[in-house]
C-alpha positions as CSV (number, residue, x, y, z in Angstrom):
1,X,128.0,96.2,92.8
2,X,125.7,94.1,91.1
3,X,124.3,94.2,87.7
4,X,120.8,93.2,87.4
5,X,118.9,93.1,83.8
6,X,115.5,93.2,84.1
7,X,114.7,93.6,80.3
8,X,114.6,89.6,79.3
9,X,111.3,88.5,78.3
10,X,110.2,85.7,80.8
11,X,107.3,84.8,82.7
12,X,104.7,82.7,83.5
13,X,101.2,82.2,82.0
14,X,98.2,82.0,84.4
15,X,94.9,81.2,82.5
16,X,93.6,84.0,85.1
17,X,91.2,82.0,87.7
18,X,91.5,84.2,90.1
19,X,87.8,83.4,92.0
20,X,86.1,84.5,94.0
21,X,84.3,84.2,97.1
22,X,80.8,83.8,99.1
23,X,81.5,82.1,102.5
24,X,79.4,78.9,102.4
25,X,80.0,76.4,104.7
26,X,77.8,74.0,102.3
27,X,80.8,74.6,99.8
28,X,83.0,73.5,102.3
29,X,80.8,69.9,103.5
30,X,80.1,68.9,99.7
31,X,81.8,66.0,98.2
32,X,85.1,66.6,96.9
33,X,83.9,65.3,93.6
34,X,81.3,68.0,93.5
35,X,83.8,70.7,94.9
36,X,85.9,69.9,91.8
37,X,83.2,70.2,88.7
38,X,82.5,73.5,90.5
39,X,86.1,75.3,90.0
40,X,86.1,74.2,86.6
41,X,86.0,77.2,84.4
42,X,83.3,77.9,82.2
43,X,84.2,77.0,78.2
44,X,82.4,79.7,76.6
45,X,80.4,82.2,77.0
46,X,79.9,84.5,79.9
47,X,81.0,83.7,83.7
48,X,80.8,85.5,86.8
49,X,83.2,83.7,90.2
50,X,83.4,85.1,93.5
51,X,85.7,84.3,96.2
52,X,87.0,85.1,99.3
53,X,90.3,84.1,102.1
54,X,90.6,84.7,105.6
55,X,94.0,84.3,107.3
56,X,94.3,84.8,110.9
57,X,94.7,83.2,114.7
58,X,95.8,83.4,118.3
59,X,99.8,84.7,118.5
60,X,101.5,84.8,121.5
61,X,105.2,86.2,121.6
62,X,108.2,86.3,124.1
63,X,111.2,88.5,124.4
64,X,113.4,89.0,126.8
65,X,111.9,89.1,129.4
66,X,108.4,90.5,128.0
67,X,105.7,88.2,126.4
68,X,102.4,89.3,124.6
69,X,99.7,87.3,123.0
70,X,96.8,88.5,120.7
71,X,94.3,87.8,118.0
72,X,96.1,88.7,114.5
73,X,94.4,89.0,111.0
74,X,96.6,88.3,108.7
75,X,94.6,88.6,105.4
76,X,90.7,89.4,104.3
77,X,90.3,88.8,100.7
78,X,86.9,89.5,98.4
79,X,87.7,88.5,94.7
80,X,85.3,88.9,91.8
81,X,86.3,87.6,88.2
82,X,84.0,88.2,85.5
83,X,84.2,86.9,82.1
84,X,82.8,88.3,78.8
85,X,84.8,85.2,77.2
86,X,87.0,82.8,78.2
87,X,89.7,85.0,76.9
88,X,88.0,88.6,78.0
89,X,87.1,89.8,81.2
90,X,87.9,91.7,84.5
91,X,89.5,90.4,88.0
92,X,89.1,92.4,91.6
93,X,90.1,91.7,94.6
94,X,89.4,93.7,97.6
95,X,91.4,93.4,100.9
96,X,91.5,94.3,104.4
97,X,94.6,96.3,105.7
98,X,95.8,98.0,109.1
99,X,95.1,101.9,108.7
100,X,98.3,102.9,110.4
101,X,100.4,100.0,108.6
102,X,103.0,97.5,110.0
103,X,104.7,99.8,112.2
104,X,102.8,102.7,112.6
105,X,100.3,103.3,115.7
106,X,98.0,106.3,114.2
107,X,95.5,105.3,111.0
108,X,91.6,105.5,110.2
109,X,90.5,106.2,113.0
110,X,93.2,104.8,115.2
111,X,94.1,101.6,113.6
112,X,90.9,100.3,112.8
113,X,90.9,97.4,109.6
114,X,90.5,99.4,106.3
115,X,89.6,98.1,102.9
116,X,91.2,98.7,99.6
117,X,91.9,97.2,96.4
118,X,94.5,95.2,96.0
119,X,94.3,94.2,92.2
120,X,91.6,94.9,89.9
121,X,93.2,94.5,86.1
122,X,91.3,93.6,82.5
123,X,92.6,90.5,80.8
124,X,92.6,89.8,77.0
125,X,94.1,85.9,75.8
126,X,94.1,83.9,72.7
127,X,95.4,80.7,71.9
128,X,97.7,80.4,68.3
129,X,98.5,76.9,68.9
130,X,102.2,76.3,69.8
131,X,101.5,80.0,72.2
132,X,99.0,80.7,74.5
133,X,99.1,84.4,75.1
134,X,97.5,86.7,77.7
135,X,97.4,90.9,78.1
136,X,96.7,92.3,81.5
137,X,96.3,95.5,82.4
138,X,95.4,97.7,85.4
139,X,96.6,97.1,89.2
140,X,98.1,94.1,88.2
141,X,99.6,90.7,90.3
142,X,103.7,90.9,90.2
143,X,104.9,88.0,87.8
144,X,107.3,86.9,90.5
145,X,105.2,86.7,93.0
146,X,102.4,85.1,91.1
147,X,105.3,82.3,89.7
148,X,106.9,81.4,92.7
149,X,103.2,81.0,94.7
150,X,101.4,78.8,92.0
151,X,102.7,75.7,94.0
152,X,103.5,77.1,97.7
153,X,100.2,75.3,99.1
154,X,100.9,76.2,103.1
155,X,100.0,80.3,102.5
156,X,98.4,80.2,105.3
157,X,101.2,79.2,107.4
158,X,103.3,82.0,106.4
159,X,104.7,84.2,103.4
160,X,107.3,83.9,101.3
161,X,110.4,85.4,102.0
162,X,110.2,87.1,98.7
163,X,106.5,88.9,99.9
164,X,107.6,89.1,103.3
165,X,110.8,90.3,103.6
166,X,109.5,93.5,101.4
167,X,111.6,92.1,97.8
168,X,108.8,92.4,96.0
169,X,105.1,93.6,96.4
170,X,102.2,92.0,95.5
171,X,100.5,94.6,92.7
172,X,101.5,97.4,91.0
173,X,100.3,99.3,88.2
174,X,101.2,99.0,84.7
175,X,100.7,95.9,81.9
176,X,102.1,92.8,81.5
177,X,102.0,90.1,78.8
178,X,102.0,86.6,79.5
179,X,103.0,83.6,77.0
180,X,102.6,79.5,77.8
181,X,104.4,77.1,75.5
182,X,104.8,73.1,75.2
183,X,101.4,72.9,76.6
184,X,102.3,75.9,79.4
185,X,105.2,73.6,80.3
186,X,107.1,76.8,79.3
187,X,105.9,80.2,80.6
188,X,107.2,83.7,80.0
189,X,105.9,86.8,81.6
190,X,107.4,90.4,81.4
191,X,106.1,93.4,83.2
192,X,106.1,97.2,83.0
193,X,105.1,98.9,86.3
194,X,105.0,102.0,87.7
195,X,107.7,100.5,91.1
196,X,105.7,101.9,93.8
197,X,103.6,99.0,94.7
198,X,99.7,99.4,95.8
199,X,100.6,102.0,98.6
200,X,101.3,104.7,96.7
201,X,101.3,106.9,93.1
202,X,103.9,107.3,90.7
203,X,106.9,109.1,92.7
204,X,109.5,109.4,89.5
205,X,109.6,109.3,85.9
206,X,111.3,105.7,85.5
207,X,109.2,102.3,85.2
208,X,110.1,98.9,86.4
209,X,110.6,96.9,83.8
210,X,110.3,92.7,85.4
211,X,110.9,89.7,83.8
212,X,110.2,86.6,84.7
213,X,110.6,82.7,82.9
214,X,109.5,79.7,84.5
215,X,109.7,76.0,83.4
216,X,108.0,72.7,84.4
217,X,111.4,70.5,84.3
218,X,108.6,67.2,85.3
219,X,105.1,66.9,85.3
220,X,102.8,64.3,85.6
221,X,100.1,63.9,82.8
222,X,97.6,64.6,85.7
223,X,99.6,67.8,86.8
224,X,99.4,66.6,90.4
225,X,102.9,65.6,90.7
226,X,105.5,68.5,89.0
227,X,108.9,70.4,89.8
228,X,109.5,73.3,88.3
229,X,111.8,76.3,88.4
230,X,112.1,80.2,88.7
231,X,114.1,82.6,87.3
232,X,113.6,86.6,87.4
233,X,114.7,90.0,87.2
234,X,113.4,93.5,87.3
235,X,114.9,96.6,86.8
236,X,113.1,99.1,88.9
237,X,113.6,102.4,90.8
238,X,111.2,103.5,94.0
239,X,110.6,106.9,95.3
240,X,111.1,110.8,94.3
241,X,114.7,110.0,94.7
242,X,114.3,107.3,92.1
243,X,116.3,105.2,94.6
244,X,117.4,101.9,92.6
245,X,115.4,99.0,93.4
246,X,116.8,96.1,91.5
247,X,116.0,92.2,91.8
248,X,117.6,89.0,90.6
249,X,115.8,86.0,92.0
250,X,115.6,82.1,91.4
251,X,113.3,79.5,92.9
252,X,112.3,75.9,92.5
253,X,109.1,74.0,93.7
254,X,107.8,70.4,94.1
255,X,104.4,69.3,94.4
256,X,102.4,66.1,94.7
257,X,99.2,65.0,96.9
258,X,101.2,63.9,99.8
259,X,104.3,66.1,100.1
260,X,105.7,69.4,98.6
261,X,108.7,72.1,99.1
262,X,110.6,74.6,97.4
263,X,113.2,77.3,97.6
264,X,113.9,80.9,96.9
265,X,116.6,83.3,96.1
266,X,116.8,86.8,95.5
267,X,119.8,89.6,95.3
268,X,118.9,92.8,95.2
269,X,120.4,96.5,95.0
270,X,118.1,99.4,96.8
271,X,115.9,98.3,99.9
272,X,113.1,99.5,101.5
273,X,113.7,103.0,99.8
274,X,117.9,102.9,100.4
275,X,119.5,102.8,97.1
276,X,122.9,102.2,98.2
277,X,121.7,98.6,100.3
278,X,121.9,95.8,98.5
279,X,119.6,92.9,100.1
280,X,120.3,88.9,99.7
281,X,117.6,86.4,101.2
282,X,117.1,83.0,101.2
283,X,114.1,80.8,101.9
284,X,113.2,76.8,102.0
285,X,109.6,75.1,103.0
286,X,108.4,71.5,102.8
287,X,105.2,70.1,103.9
288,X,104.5,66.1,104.4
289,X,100.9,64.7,104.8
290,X,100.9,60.5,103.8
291,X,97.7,60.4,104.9
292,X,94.7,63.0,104.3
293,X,93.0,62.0,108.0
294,X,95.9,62.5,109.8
295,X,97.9,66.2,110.6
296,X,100.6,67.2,108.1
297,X,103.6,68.9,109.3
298,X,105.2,72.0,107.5
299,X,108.9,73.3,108.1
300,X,110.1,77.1,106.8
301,X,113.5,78.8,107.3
302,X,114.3,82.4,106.2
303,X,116.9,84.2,105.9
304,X,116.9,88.0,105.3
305,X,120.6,90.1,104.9
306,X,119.4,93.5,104.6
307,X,122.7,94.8,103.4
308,X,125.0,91.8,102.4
309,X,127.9,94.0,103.1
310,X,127.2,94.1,106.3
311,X,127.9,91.2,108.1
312,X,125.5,91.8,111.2
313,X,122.6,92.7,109.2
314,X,121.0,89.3,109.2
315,X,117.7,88.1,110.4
316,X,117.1,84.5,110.3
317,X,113.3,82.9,110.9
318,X,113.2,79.3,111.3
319,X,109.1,78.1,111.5
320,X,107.7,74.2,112.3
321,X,104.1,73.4,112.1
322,X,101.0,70.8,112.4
323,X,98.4,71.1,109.9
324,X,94.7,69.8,109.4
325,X,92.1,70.2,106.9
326,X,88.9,70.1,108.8
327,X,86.8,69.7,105.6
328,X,88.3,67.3,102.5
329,X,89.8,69.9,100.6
330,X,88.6,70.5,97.1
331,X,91.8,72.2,95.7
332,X,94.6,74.2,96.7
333,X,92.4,77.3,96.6
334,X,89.5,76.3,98.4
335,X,89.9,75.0,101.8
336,X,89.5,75.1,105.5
337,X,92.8,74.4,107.8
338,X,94.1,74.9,110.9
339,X,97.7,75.4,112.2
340,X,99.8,74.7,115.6
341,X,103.1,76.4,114.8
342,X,106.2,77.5,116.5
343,X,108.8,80.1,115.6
344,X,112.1,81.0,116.5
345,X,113.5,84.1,115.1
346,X,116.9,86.3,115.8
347,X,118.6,88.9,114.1
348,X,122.2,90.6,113.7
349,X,123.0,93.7,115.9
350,X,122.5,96.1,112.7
351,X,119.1,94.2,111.2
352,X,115.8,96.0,110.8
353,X,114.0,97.0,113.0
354,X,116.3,98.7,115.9
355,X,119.9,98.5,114.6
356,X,122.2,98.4,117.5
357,X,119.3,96.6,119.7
358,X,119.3,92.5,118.1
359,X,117.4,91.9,121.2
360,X,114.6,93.7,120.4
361,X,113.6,91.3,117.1
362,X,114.8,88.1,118.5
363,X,111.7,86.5,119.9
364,X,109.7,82.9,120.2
365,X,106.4,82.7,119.0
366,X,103.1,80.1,119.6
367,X,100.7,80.6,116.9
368,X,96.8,78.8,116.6
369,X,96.2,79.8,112.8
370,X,93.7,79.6,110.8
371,X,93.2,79.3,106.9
372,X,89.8,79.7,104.9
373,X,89.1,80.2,101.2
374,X,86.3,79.5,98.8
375,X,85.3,80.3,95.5
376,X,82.7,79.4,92.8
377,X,81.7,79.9,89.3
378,X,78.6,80.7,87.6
379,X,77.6,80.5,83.7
């Protein structure tokens, strides 16, 4: 049985740009030069930034001896920051979500695309010096989450094990306070949540505490080139049972203009609402592109144990890719991109989703993806 504390104050600071968006193919055309005085963040006074992504593309699937192929919309973002100060203000982001959810067949209206909030929280910051600091509150991002994405530049391409294989959720409600030191080389977040994530209200009297500490172990004075590494924890419980739902994770990034890649860990005790599981997954990405006119190529492997005391519980996901930015990208947050990619995934004979039935999740998939996101400020 593991022991997980998730009462260590860690984190990670983010001077909160989360933007915004107004689809503008003239956004996407401009110089990159121009693109780039744009993101930059007002230094006083009041700002309003809107923003928007939209992940999605052409699937097609084989199993067995049954194939299917559709058009998949993976993710519909709006976001709106606004900004009394640089330090005040308020950040919302709307999405678009499947009524009946990932497995269900009965929603809104059958299954029609719904919208609801993902994250709207107030922000308060102030900078002492030696500490940056930063309040949130409201339907806030998770800290780990937030950490181990800063530098995972191929989103588009596919999650990260700790998102997608249900370890952590994206938002949840509560507070968290943020601190950046060394000139943010150093950043310490902790957490306290309500556990249930942005599907539903409190279900028991206990709070998930999470704490997360991240560090820039190199950086270039430019930023553009930097390896850094993850560590978290979060003591948590989920449901009216208040089934435990404990987390220890690490991770590690790299990333530069021409190549990046990381990894993840995470250990866990309670999954998916079953206290007595206790989850272990592991996930690796890298992405080359030497030259910006030419297609990149991204690789991703996962794999997910969802009891590691089981030794047939496994499902493994191993994912290769081309990549192109159709426009010269601006940042990592404002882009256009497309994707040719190829997955291969199989799982153990007692892995999610029909234990006893491996042949039912092991399948080869031809995806056409897309990836589009803009934002802009205004004083």
């Amino acid at each position: 049985m593991i022991q997980l504390f998730g009462r260590a104050l860690a984190g990670r600071l983010l001077l909160a740009m989360v933007s915004v968006v107004a689809f503008n193919l003239a956004a996407f055309t401009a110089s990159a030069e121009t693109e780039e005085a744009v993101l930059e963040e007002p230094a006083d006074g009041k700002s309003l930034g809107l923003g928007a992504e939209v992940f999605g593309g052409w699937q097609a699937a084989w199993r067995e001896d049954d194939s299917f192929n559709a058009w998949e919309l993976d993710r519909a973002e709006l976001q709106g920051r606004w900004s009394a100060t640089p330090d005040v203000g308020l950040v919302v982001i709307a999405e678009v979500v499947r009524a009946a959810g990932p497995r269900g067949f009965f929603g809104v209206d059958g299954d029609s695309l719904v919208a609801r909030l993902k994250q709207g929280w107030a922000f308060a910051g102030r900078d002492l010096g030696p500490v940056v600091l930063e309040a949130r509150a409201g339907l806030i991002p998770d800290v780990w989450i937030e950490a181990i994405e800063a530098d995972y530049w191929v989103r588009g391409f596919a999650a990260t094990l700790s998102e997608a294989g249900q370890f952590f959720d994206t938002s949840d409600l509560g507070g968290s306070l943020h601190a950046g030191f060394f000139e943010d080389r150093l950043r310490l977040a902790v957490s306290l949540t309500n556990g249930e994530g942005r599907n539903l209200r409190e279900q028991n009297r206990g709070k998930n505490i999470t704490g997360l500490v991240s560090y820039d172990l190199w950086r270039a004075d430019t930023q553009d080139h930097r390896l850094s590494l993850y560590l978290g924890a979060r003591d948590g419980s989920v449901g009216a049972a208040s089934a435990p739902d404990h987390r220890l994770a690490a991770g590690a990034s790299y990333i530069s203009p021409v190549a990046g890649g990381g990894a993840e860990w995470v250990v866990g005790r309670g999954y998916a609402g079953h206290g007595s599981q206790e989850p272990l997954g592991f996930g690796a990405w890298g992405w080359v592109r030497p030259w910006q006119t030419f297609p990149g190529a991204v690789v991703r492997a996962d794999r997910l144990l969802t009891d590691r005391h089981i030794g047939d519980s496994h499902r493994t996901v191993l994912q290769v890719g081309l990549f192109q930015d159709l426009v010269p990208p601006a940042s990592r947050g404002q882009r256009m991109r497309a994707y040719l990619a190829y997955d291969r995934s199989f799982s153990g004979e007692f892995a999610a989703p029909l234990p006893g039935v491996p042949e039912a999740a092991d399948e080869q998939r031809l995806s056409f993806l897309f990836e589009f996101s803009i934002h802009h400020f205004w004083e």
